[in-house]
N, C-alpha and C positions, 0 to 999 in steps of 0.2 A: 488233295491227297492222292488222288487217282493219278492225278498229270505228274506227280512225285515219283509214283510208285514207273511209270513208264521213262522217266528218265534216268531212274536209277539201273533199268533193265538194260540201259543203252550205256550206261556208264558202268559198269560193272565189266564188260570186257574192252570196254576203251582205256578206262584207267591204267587197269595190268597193264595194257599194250606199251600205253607213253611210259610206263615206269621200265618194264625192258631196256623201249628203245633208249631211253634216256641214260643207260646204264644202273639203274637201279633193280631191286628187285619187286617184285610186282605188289608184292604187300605194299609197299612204300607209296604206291599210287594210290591202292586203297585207302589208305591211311590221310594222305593229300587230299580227296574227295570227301572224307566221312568230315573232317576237322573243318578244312579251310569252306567244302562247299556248304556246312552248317553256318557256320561264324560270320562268311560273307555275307551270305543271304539274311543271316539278323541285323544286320549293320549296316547294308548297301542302301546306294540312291538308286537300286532298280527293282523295284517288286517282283518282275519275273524272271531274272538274271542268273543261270547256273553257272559256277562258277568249281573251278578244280584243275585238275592238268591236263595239258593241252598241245598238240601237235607241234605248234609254232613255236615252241621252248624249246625244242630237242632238241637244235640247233646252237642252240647254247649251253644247253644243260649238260651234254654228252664230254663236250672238253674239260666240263669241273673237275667232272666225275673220273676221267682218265688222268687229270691229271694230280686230284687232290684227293679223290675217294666219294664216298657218299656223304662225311662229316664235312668235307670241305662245302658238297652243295649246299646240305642246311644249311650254314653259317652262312654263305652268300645270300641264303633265302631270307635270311634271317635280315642279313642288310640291307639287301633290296628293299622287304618290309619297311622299314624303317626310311628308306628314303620316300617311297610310295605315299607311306603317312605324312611325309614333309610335304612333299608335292601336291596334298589334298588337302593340308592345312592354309599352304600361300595361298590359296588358290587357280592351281596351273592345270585344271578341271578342265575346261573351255577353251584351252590352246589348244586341243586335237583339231578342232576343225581347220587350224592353220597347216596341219599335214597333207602335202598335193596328193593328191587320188594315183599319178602315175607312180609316186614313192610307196603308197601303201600295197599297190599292186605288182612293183616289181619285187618287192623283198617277198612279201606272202608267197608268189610262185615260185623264188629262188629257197624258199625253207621248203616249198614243197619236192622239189628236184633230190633235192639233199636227204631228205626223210625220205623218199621213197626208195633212192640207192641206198641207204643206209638198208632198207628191209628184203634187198635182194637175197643178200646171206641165210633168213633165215626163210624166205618162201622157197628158194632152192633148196634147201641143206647142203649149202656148202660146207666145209670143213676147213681148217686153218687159217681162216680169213681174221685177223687183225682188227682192231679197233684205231681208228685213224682220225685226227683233227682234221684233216682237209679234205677236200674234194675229189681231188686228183688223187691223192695217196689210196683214198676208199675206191676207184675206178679199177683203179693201177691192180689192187690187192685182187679185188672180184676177179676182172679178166685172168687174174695168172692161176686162179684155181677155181675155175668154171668147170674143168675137168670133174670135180669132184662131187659134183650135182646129185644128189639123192632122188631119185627120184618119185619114193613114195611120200615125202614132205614137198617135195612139187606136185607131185596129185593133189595132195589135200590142199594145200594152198591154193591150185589154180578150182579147185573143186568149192571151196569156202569164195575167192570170189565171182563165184559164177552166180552162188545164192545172192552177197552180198548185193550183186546188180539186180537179180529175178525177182527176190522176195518182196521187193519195196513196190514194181509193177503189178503184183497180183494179188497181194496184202499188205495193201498202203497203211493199214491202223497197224502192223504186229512190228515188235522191232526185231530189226534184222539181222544185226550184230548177233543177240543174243542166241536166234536160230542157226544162221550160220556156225557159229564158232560152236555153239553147242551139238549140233548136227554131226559137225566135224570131228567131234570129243566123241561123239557115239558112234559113227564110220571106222574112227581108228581102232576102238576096241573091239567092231564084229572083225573089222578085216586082221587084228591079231588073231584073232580066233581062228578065223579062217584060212588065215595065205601064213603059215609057217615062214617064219623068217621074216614077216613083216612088222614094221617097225619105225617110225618118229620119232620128234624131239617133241617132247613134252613141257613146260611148266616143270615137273615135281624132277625130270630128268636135269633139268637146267637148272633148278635153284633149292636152296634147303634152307631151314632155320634152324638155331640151338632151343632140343627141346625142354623139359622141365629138369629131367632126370642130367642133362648136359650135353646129349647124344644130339649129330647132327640128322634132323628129320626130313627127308624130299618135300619137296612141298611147299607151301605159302601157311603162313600160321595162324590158327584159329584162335584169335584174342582178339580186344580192344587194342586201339592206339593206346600205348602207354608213355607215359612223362620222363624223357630223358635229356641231358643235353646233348645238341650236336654233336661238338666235339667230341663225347663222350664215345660216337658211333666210329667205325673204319676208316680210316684215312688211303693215304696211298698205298697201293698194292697191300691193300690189309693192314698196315701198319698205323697205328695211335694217331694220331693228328696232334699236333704241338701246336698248342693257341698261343699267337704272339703278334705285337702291331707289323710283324716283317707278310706275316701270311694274311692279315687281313687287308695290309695296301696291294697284296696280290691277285689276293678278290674284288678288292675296290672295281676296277673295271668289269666284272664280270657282274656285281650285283645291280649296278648302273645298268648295263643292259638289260637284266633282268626287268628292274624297275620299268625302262622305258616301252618295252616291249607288251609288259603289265599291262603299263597304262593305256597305250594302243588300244590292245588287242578287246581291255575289259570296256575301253571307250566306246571303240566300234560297236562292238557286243550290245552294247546300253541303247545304241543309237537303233541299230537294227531290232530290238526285243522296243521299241518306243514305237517303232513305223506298225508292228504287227500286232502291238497289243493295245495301243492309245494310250498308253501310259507315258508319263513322262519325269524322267529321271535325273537325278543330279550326281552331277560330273563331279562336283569334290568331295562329296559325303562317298562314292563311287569309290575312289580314287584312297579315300580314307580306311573304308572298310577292307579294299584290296588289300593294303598297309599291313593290317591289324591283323588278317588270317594269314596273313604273308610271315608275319613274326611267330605268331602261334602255332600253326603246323607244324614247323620243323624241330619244336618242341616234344610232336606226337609222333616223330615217323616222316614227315612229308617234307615236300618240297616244294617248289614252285608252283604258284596256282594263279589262275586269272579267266577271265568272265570266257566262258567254252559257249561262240556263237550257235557250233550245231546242236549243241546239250540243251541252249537257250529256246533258241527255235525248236523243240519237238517238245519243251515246257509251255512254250505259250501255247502250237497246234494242238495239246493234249487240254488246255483247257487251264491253264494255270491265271492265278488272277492276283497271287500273293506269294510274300518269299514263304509259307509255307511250305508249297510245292518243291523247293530246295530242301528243306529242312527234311522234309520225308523223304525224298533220294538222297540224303547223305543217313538218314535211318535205315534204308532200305540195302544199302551198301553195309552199314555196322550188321544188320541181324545176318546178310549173306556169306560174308565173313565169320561169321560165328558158327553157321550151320550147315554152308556148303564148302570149306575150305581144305577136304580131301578131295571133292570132285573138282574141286578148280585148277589143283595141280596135276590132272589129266587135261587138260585143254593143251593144245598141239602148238607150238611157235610160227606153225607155216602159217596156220589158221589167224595166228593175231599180227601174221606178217600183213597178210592180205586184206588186213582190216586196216590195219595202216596204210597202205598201199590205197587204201581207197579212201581215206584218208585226206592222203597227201593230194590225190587226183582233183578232190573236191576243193581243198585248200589252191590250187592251182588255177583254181576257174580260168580256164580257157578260154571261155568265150569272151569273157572282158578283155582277158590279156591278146587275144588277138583284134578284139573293136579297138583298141588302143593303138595298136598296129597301123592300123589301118586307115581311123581317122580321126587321131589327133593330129595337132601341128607337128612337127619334126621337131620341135625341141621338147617336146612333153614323151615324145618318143625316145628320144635320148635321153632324158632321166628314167624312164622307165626301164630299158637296156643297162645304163649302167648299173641303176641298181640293183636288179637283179642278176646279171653278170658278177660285181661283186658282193652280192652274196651269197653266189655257188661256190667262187674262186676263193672266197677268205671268210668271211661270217656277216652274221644279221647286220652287228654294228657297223661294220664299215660299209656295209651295202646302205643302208640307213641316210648314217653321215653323209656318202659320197652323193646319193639319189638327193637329199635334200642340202647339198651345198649347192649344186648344179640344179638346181630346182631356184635355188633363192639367187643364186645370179643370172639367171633366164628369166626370171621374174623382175629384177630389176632394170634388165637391160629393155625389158617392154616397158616398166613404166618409163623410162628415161625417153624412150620412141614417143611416147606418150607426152612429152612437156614438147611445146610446140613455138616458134618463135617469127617474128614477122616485123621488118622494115618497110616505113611507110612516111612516101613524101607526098605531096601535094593533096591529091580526097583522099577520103577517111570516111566510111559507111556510117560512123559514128558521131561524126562533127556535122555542126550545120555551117559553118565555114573551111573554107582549105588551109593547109597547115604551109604557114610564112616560109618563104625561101629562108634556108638557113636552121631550119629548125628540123630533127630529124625525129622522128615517133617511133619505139621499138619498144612492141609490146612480148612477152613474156609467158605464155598460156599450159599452166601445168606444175607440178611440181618440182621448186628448186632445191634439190636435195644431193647427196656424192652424185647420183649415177649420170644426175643431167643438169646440173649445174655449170659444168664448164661447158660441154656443149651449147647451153642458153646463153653463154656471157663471152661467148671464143670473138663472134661480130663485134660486138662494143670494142673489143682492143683493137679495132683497126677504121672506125668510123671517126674517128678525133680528125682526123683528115679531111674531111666533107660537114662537120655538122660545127655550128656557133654555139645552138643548145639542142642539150639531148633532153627528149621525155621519156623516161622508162615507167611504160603502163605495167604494174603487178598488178591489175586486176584480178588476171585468172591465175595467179600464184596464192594458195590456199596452204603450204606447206614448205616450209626453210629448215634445213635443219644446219649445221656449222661449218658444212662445204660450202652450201650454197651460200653461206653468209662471208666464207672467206672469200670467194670467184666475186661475189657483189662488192665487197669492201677493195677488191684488188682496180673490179674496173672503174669502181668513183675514185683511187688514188693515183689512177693513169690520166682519166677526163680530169682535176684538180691540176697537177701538174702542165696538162695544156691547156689551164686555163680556160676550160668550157664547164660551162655551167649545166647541173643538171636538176630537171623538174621531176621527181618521183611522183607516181599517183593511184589510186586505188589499190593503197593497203590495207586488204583486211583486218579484222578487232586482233588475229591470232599473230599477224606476220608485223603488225607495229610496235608492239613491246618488244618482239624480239631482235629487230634493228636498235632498239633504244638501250635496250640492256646489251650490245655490240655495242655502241656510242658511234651510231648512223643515225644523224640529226642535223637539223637546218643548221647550216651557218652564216646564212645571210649574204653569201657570196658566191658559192660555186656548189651549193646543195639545194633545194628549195619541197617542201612538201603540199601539193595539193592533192583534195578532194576524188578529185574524178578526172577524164581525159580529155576533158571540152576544158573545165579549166584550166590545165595545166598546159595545153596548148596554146591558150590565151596568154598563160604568164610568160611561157618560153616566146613569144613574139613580141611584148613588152622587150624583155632583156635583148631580142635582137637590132629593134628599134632604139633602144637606150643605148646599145654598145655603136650602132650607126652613128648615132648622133655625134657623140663622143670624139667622134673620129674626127 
């Protein structure tokens, strides 16, 4: 309860923050944390996994949102959920680990770059600045009205991260969010007092709610999550949202990335709260429970939610040992809500700019992304550039996609390097006799699969010129899949043709059904299967002395 009650102090202005940046309003964070990090934590495969909204969504969540409203994100939310739950049903739990380390680390630092320029606007108080899809467009905007920099919302901001950084060094147990931005909330109301004319952008200045009476109120609103549909909420530029199959194939790709990034980020999360607390977690019950509070938040208010690694990490350091510890920081969130929700809408924009901002810095890890740098191979380097280049340039998903296309064909270009092959006349380390004039040995070592099957089978089309009988040793061919069986079937119907015989040998239990089920089998006459490499060189010098004879 204790480790609860300290997460919630740390989530209670992180939340509001991602709901800002997200374009949302900051209740709606609230609301995302009290439902979804309840619901997950009863149903997750991670006992100490906090779970709510989370930095590395902004980047997707911000486009919905300008371009559909706030009804259009629930309802993505809502479908992503839904895919989430598919994904933990098949069981596609345990495919994270097939994610390369340089893809997870170039998009993480590329949503970090994006999230932090997105908070320049409100730690300067700029003015007139625009809400923009891309990258450039958000640079493009800032630079041309940097003139308009306020500079007592840049005080506090650069004031709030100066705690954010000191506080953690001199009181490592207090959480620092909480002091900082609250610190910040009490600075700005002595220095109204004091400096005439002075003056921020506040929470209750920026956002209001419809109150009982109908009046619109400053502020975030002192209630519970209540039961609505999505749709039901603002659409575009304030207007209704029109539920129809044309708007939900619109969102289709967006709840996709949702989903995938879900599952990432709550995987990772899972992995890391496993290493720190000895616990050990499952990936599709995980995967499931994401699903389920992914469907049900945006029912209450909310929006995208998924397992929050630093929310995680400061549940376990605090002593958590059960999803309790969730379940009391999303209580801890409902009663604060309830009872502090006029002072909350004095908390300053600059102050939760620079929470973000540090945030995003943390999300960045530098130091990894520059070990990476520096001493990976040069092709794990270049998945890691591109994908993060494009996910500065365009978005998460195609930073994603591009990082792991160019990850899985670097990967197979190594294993292909990796199947090995070898022409071999007279000794043989392997034979207790020399292999017959006329008889050629080409052994095969690795997998015959697209990437290196024609490579392994390029020689055989030009040995028919030198050899009477060919042995092709598969020994060390462990893996064929329907290239490597078409380049195989191509160069037994060239050797056939010229009339050379050939002795196949050490085929694996896996690799000889599946010549057989191809219809690659003995015929008695220019195919032959043995054993091992000793016999098969014996038979192939048979056939050479039979065909002498003959002569």
């Amino acid at each position: 309860m204790l480790a609860g009650l300290v997460v919630g102090i740390v989530a209670l202005p992180l939340s509001m923050a991602l709901a800002i940046a997200t374009g949302m309003p900051p209740q709606n964070g609230l609301w995302t944390a009290i439902v979804a990090g309840a619901l997950i934590a009863l149903l997750g495969g991670s006992r100490v996994q906090v779970s709510g909204p989370t930095a590395a969504f902004v980047v997707i969540l911000l486009p919905i949102v300008n371009q559909h409203g706030p009804a259009g994100l629930m309802l993505a939310t809502m479908m992503a959920g839904g895919l989430l739950c598919l994904m933990g049903l098949a069981g596609l739990g345990r495919l994270i680990r097939f994610i390369p380390y340089p893809v997870t680390t170039g998009f993480t630092a590329g949503i970090a770059v994006v999230i932090a320029t997105g908070q320049v606007k409100d730690f300067l108080g700029l003015t007139g600045v625009e809400r923009h899809e891309h990258f450039h467009e958000v640079v493009a905007d800032l630079l041309a009205h940097v003139h308009t920099v306020n500079w007592n919302d840049a005080a506090i901001g650069i004031g709030t991260m100066v705690l954010l950084v000191w506080l953690p060094r001199v009181l490592p147990r207090v959480p620092a969010p909480l002091l900082a931005i609250g610190g910040a909330a009490v600075a700005v109301a002595l220095l109204r007092h004091l400096i005439p004319g002075f003056d921020v952008v506040t929470i209750a200045q920026r956002f209001s709610f419809v109150g009982a009476d109908g009046a619109q109120v400053p502020g975030i609103p002192p209630w519970p999550p209540q039961f609505a549909w999505p749709w039901e909420a603002s659409g575009p530029n304030g207007r209704p949202l029109h539920l129809d199959w044309d708007l939900v194939r619109q969102l289709m790709p967006s709840a996709i990335a949702i989903a995938l990034l879900g599952a990432i980020e709550s995987l990772l999360s899972a992995v890391a709260s496993d290493a720190m607390s000895g616990h050990k977690h499952d990936p599709d019950a995980e995967l499931l429970a994401q699903g389920t509070g992914n469907l049900v938040a945006p029912l209450f208010g909310g929006f995208a939610a998924t397992g929050a690694i630093a929310r995680t990490a400061a549940n376990v350091r605090a002593g958590a040992r059960s999803p309790i510890a969730a379940v009391v920081h999303a209580a801890f969130l409902l009663v604060a809500m309830l009872t502090l929700a006029p002072w909350l809408g004095h908390l300053p924009l600059a102050a939760m700019a620079a929470l973000l901002l540090m945030v995003a810095w943390r999300m960045s890890d530098l130091r990894h992304f520059r070990h990476v740098l520096q001493t990976a191979p040069r092709a794990d380097v270049m998945v890691l550039l591109t994908c993060f280049l494009l996910t500065v340039a365009f978005d998460m998903v195609i930073g994603v996609i591009g990082g792991f296309v160019l990850a899985s064909l670097l990967f197979l270009q190594r294993i292909a390097e990796m199947t090995g092959t070898r022409l071999v006349r007279g000794e043989h380390p392997q034979l207790r006799t020399t292999i017959p004039p006329g008889v050629l040995v080409y052994e095969v070592d690795g997998p015959l699969f697209f990437g290196a099957a024609e490579k392994a089978m390029t020689t055989l089309h030009t040995i028919h010129r030198e050899a009477r009988v060919v042995v092709l040793d598969l020994e060390g061919v462990l893996v064929v899949d329907a290239t490597g069986l078409v380049n195989l079937q191509s160069v037994l119907d060239r050797l056939k043709k010229s009339a050379i015989p050939v002795v196949l040998t050490g085929l694996h239990l896996e690799v000889g059904p599946m010549l057989a089920k191809a219809h690659v089998a003995e015929d008695g006459a220019t195919l032959f299967f043995r054993n091992d490499l000793q016999a098969g060189v014996e038979f192939a010098g048979e056939l050479v002395r039979k065909a002498n004879a003959g002569r």
